[in-house]
ROTOR-320201 format. One record per atom (N, C-alpha, C): atom name; residue in one letter; x, y, z. Coordinates in pm, 1 decimal. Example, Ala and Ser with C-alpha at 12.3 -4.5 7.8 and 13.67 -1.06 7.14 Angstrom:
2
{name=N resn=A xx=1319.0 yy=-569.0 zz=780.0} .
{name=CA resn=A xx=1230.0 yy=-450.0 zz=780.0} .
{name=C resn=A xx=1320.0 yy=-330.0 zz=780.0} .
{name=N resn=S xx=1285.0 yy=-225.0 zz=708.0} .
{name=CA resn=S xx=1367.0 yy=-106.0 zz=714.0} .
{name=C resn=S xx=1290.0 yy=3.0 zz=787.0} .
// end
This chain:
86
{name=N resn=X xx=719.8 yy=1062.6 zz=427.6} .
{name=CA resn=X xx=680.6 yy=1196.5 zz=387.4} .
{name=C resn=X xx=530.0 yy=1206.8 zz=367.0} .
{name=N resn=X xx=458.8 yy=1106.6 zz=317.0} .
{name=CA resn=X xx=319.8 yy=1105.8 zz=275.1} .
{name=C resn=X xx=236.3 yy=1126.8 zz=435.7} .
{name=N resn=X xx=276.4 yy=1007.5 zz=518.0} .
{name=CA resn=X xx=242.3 yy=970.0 zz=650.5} .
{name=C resn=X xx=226.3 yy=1127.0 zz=730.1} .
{name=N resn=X xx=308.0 yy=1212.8 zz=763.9} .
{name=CA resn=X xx=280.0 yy=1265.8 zz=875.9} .
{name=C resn=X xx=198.3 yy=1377.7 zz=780.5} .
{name=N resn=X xx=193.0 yy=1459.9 zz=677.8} .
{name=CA resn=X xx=57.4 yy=1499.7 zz=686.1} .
{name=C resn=X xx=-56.2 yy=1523.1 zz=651.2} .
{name=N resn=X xx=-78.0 yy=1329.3 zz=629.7} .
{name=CA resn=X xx=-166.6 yy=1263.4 zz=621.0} .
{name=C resn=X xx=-259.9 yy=1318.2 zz=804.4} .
{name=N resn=X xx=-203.5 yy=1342.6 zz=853.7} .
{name=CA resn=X xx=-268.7 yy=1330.7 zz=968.6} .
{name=C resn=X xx=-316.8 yy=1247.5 zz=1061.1} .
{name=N resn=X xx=-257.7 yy=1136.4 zz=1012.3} .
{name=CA resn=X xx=-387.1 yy=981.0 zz=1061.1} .
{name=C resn=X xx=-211.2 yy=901.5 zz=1173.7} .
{name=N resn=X xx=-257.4 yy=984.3 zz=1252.5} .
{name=CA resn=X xx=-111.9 yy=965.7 zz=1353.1} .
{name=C resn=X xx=-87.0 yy=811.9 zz=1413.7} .
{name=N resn=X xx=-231.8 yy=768.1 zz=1442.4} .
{name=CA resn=X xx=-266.2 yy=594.3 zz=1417.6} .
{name=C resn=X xx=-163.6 yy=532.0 zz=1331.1} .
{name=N resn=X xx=-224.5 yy=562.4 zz=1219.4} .
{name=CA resn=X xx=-137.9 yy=497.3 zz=1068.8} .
{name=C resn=X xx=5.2 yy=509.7 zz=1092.4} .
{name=N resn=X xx=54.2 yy=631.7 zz=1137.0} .
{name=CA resn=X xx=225.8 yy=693.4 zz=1099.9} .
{name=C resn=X xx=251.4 yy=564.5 zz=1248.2} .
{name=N resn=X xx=176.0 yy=591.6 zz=1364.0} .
{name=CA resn=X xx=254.4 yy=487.3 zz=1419.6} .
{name=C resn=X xx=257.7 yy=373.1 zz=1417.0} .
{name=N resn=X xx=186.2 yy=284.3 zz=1322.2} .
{name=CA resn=X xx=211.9 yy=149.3 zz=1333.8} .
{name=C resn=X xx=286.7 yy=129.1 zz=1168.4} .
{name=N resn=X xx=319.3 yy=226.1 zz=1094.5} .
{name=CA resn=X xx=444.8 yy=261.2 zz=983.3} .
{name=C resn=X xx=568.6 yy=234.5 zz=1068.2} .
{name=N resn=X xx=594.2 yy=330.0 zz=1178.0} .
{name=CA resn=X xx=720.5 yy=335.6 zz=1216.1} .
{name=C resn=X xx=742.0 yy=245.8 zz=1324.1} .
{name=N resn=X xx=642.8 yy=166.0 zz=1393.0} .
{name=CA resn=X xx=658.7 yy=31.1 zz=1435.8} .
{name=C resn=X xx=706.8 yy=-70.6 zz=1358.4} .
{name=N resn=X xx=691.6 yy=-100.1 zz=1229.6} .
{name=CA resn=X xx=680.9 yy=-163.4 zz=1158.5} .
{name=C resn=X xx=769.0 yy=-228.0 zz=1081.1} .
{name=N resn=X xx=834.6 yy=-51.0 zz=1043.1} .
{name=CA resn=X xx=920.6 yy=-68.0 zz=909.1} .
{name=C resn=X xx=1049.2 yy=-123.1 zz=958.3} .
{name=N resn=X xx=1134.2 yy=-83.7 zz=1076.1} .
{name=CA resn=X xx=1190.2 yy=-212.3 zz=1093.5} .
{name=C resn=X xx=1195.6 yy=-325.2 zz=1087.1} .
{name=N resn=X xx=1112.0 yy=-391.8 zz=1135.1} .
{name=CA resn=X xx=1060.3 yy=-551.5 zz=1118.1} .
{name=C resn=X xx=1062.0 yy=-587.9 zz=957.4} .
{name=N resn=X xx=987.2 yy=-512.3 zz=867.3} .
{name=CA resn=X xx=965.8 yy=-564.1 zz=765.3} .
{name=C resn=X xx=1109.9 yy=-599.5 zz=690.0} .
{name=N resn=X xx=1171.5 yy=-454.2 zz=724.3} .
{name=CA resn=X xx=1312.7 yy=-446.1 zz=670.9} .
{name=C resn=X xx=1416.8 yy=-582.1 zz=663.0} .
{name=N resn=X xx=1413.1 yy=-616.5 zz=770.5} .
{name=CA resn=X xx=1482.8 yy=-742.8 zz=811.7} .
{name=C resn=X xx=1395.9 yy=-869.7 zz=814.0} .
{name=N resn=X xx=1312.0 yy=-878.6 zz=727.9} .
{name=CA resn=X xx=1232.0 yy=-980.3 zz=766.0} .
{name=C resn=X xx=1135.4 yy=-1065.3 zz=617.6} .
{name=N resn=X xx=1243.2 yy=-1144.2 zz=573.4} .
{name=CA resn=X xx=1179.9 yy=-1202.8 zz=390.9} .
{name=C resn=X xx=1090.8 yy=-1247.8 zz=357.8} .
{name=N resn=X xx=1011.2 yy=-1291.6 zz=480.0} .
{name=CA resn=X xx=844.7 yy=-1322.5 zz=472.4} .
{name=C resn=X xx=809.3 yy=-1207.3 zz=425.6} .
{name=N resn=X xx=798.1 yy=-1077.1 zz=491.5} .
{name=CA resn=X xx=748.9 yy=-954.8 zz=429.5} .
{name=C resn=X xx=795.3 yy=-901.9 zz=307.1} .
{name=N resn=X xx=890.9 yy=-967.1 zz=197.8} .
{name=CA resn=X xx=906.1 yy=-904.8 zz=85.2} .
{name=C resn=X xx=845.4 yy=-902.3 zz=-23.4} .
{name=N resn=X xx=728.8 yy=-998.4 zz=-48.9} .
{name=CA resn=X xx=618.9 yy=-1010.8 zz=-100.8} .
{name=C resn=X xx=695.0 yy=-1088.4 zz=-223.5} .
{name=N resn=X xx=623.1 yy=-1107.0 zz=-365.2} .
{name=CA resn=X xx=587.9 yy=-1169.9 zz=-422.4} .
{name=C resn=X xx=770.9 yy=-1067.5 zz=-557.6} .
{name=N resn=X xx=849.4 yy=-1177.0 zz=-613.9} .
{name=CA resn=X xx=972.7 yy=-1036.2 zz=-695.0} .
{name=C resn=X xx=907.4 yy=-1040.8 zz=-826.3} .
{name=N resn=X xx=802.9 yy=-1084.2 zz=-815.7} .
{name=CA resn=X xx=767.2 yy=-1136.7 zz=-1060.0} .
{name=C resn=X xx=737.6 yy=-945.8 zz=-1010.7} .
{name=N resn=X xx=778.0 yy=-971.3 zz=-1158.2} .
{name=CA resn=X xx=804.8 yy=-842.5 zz=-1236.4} .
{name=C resn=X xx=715.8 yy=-793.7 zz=-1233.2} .
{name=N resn=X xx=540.7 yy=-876.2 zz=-1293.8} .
{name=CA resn=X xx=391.1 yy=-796.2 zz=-1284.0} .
{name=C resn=X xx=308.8 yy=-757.2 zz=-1135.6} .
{name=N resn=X xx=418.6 yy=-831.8 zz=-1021.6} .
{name=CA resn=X xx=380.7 yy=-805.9 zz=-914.6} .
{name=C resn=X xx=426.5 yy=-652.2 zz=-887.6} .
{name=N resn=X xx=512.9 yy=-591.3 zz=-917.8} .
{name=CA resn=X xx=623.8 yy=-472.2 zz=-901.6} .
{name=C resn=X xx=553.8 yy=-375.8 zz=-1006.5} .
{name=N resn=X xx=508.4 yy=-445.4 zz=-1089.5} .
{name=CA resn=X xx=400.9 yy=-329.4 zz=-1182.8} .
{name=C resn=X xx=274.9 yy=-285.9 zz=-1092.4} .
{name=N resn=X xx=218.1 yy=-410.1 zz=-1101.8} .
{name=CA resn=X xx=87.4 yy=-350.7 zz=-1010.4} .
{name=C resn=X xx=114.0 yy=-295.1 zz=-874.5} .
{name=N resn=X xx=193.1 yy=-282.4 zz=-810.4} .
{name=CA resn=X xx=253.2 yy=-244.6 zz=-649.0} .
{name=C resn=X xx=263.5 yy=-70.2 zz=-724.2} .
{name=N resn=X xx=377.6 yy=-66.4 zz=-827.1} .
{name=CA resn=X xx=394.7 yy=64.9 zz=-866.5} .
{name=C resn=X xx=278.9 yy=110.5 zz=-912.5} .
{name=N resn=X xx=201.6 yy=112.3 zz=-967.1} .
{name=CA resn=X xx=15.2 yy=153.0 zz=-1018.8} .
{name=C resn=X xx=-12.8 yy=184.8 zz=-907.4} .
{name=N resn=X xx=-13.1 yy=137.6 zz=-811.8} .
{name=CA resn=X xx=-70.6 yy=141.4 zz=-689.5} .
{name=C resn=X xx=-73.9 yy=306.5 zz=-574.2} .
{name=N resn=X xx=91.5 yy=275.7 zz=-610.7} .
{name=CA resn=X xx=147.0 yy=403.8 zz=-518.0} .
{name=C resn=X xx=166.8 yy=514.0 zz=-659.9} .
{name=N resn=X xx=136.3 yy=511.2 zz=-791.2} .
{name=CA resn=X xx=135.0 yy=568.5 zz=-864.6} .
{name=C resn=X xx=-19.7 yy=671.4 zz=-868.9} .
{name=N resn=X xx=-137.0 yy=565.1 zz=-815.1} .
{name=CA resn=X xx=-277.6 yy=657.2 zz=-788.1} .
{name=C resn=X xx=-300.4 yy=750.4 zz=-708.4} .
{name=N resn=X xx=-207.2 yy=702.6 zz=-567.8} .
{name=CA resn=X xx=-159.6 yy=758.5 zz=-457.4} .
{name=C resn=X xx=-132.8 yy=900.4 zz=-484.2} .
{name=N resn=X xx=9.1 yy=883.0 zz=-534.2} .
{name=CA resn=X xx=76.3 yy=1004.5 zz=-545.0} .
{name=C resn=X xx=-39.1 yy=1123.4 zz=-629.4} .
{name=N resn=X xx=-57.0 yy=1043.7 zz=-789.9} .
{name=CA resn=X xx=-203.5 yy=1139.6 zz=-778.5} .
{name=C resn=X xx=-271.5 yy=1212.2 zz=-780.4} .
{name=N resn=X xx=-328.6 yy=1146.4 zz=-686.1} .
{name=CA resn=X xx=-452.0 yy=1208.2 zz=-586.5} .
{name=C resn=X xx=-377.6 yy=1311.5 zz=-461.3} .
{name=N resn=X xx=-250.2 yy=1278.0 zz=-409.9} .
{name=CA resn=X xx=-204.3 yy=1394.9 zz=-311.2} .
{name=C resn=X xx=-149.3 yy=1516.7 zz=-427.7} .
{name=N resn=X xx=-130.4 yy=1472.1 zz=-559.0} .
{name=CA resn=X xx=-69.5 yy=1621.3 zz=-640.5} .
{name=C resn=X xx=-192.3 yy=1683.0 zz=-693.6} .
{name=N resn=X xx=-279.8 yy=1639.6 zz=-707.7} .
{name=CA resn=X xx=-427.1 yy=1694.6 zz=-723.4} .
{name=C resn=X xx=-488.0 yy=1742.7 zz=-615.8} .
{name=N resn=X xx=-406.6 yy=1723.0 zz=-499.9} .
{name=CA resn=X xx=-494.4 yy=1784.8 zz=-363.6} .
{name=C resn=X xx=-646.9 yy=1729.9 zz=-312.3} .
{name=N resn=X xx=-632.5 yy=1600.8 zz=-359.4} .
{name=CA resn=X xx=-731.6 yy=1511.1 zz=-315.3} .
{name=C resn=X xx=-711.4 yy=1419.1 zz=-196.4} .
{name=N resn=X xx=-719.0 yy=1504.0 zz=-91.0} .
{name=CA resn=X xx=-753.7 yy=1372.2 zz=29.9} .
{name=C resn=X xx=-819.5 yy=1254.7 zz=48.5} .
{name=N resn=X xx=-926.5 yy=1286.4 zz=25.6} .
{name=CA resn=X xx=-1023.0 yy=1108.2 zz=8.4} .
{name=C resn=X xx=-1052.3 yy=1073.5 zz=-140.1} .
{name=N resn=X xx=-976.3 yy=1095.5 zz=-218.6} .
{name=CA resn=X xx=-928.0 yy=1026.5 zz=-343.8} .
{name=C resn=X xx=-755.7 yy=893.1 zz=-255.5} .
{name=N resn=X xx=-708.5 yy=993.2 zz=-262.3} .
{name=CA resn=X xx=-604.7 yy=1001.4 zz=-200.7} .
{name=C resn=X xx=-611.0 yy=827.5 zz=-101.4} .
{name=N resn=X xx=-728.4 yy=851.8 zz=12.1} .
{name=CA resn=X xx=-704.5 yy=803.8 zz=89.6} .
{name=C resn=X xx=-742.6 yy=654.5 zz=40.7} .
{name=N resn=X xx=-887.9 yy=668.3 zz=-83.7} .
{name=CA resn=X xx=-913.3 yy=559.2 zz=-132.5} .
{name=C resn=X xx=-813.2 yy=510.7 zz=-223.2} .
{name=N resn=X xx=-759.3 yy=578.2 zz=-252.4} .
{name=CA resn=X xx=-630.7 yy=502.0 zz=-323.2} .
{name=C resn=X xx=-540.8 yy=397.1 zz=-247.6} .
{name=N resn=X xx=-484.4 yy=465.3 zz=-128.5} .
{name=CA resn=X xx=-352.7 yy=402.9 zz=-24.6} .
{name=C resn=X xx=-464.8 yy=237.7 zz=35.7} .
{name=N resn=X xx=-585.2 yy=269.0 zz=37.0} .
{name=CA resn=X xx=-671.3 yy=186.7 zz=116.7} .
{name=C resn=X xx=-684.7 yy=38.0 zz=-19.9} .
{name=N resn=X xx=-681.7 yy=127.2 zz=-141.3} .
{name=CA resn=X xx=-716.2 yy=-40.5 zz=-173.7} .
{name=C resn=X xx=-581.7 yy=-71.7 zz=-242.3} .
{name=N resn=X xx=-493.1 yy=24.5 zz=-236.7} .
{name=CA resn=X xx=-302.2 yy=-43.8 zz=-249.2} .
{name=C resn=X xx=-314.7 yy=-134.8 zz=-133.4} .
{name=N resn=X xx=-353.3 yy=-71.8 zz=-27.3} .
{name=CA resn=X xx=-300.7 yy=-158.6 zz=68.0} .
{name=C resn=X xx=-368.8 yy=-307.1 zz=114.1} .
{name=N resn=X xx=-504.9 yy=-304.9 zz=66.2} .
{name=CA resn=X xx=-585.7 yy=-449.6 zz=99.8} .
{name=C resn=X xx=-539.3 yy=-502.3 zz=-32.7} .
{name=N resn=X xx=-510.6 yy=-487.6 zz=-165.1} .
{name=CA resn=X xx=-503.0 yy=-503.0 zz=-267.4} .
{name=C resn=X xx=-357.9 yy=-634.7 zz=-247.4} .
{name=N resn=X xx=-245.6 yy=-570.8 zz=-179.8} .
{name=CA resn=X xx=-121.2 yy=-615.9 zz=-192.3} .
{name=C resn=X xx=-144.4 yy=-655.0 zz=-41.2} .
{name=N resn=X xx=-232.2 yy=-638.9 zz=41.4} .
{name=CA resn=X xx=-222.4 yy=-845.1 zz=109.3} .
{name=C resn=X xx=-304.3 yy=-909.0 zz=45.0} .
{name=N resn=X xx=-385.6 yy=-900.7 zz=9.5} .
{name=CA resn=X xx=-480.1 yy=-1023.1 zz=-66.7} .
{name=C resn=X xx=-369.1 yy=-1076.0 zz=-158.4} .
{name=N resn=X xx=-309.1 yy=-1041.9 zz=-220.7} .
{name=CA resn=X xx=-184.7 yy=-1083.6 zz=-368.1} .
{name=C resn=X xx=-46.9 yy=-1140.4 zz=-242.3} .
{name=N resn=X xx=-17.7 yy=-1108.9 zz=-145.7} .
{name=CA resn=X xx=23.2 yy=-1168.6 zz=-63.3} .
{name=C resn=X xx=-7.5 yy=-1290.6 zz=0.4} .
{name=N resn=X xx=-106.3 yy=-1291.6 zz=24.0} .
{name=CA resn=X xx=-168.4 yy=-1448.0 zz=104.5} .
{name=C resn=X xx=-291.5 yy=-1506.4 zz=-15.4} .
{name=N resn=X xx=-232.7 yy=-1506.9 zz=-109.9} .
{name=CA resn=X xx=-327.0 yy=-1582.0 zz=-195.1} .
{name=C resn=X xx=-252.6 yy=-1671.6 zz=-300.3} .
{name=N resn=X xx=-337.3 yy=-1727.8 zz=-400.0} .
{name=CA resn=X xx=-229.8 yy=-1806.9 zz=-455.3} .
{name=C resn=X xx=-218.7 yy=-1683.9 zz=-546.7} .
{name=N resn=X xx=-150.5 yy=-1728.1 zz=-709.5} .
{name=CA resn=X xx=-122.9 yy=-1636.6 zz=-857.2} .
{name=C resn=X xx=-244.2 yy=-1603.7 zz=-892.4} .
{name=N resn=X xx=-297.4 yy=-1499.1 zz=-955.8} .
{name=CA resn=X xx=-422.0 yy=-1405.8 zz=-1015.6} .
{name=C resn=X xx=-407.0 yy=-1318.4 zz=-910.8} .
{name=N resn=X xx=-566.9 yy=-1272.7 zz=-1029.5} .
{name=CA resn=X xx=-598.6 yy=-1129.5 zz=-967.4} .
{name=C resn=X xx=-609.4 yy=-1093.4 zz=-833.1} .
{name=N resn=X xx=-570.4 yy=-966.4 zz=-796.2} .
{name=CA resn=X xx=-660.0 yy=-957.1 zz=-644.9} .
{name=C resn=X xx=-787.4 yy=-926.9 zz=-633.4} .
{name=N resn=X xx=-842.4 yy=-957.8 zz=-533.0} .
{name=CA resn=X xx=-992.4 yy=-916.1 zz=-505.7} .
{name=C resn=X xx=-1013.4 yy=-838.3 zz=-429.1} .
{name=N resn=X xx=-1055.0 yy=-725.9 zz=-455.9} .
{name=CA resn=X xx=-1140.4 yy=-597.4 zz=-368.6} .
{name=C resn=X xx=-1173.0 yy=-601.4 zz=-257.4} .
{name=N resn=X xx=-1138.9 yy=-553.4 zz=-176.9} .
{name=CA resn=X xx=-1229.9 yy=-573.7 zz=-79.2} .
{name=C resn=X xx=-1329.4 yy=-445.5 zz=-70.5} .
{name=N resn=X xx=-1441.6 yy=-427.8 zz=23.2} .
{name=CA resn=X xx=-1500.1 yy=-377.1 zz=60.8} .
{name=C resn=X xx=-1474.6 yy=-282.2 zz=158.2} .
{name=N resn=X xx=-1475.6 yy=-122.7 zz=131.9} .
{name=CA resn=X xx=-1482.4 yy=-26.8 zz=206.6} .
{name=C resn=X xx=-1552.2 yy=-27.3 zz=350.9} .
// end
């Protein structure tokens, strides 16, 4: 629902490439501790937001560092994640 109008038709298609694979696939289920599922929810919690405030590039900086945020916490060891750079 967020995806298509977001506009970024790029993005929606490599979502719906995707989400199959992930679905069936336990490498992609990431990390189950409980503070991992907190910070994931914070995440898509800024998200949401910034689209009920009618902020697009709030919005977009939000989904952007959910999303580098939770691979770095994916391919790293336990702690924090680290930022990346815009």
């Amino acid at each position: 629902m967020i995806m298509q109008p977001s506009g970024n038709r790029i993005a929606r298609g490599v979502v719906r490439a995707l989400e199959s694979q992930v679905v069936n696939t336990t490498r992609q289920m990431g990390r189950p501790e409980c503070a991992m599922c907190v910070v994931s929810h914070r995440g898509h919690r800024r998200v949401y937001e910034r689209i009920v405030a009618h902020d697009p590039s709030g919005a977009a900086e939000a989904m952007f560092t959910h999303i580098t945020e939770a691979w770095l916490v994916r391919r790293s060891a336990p702690g924090d994640p680290v930022c990346l750079d815009r």
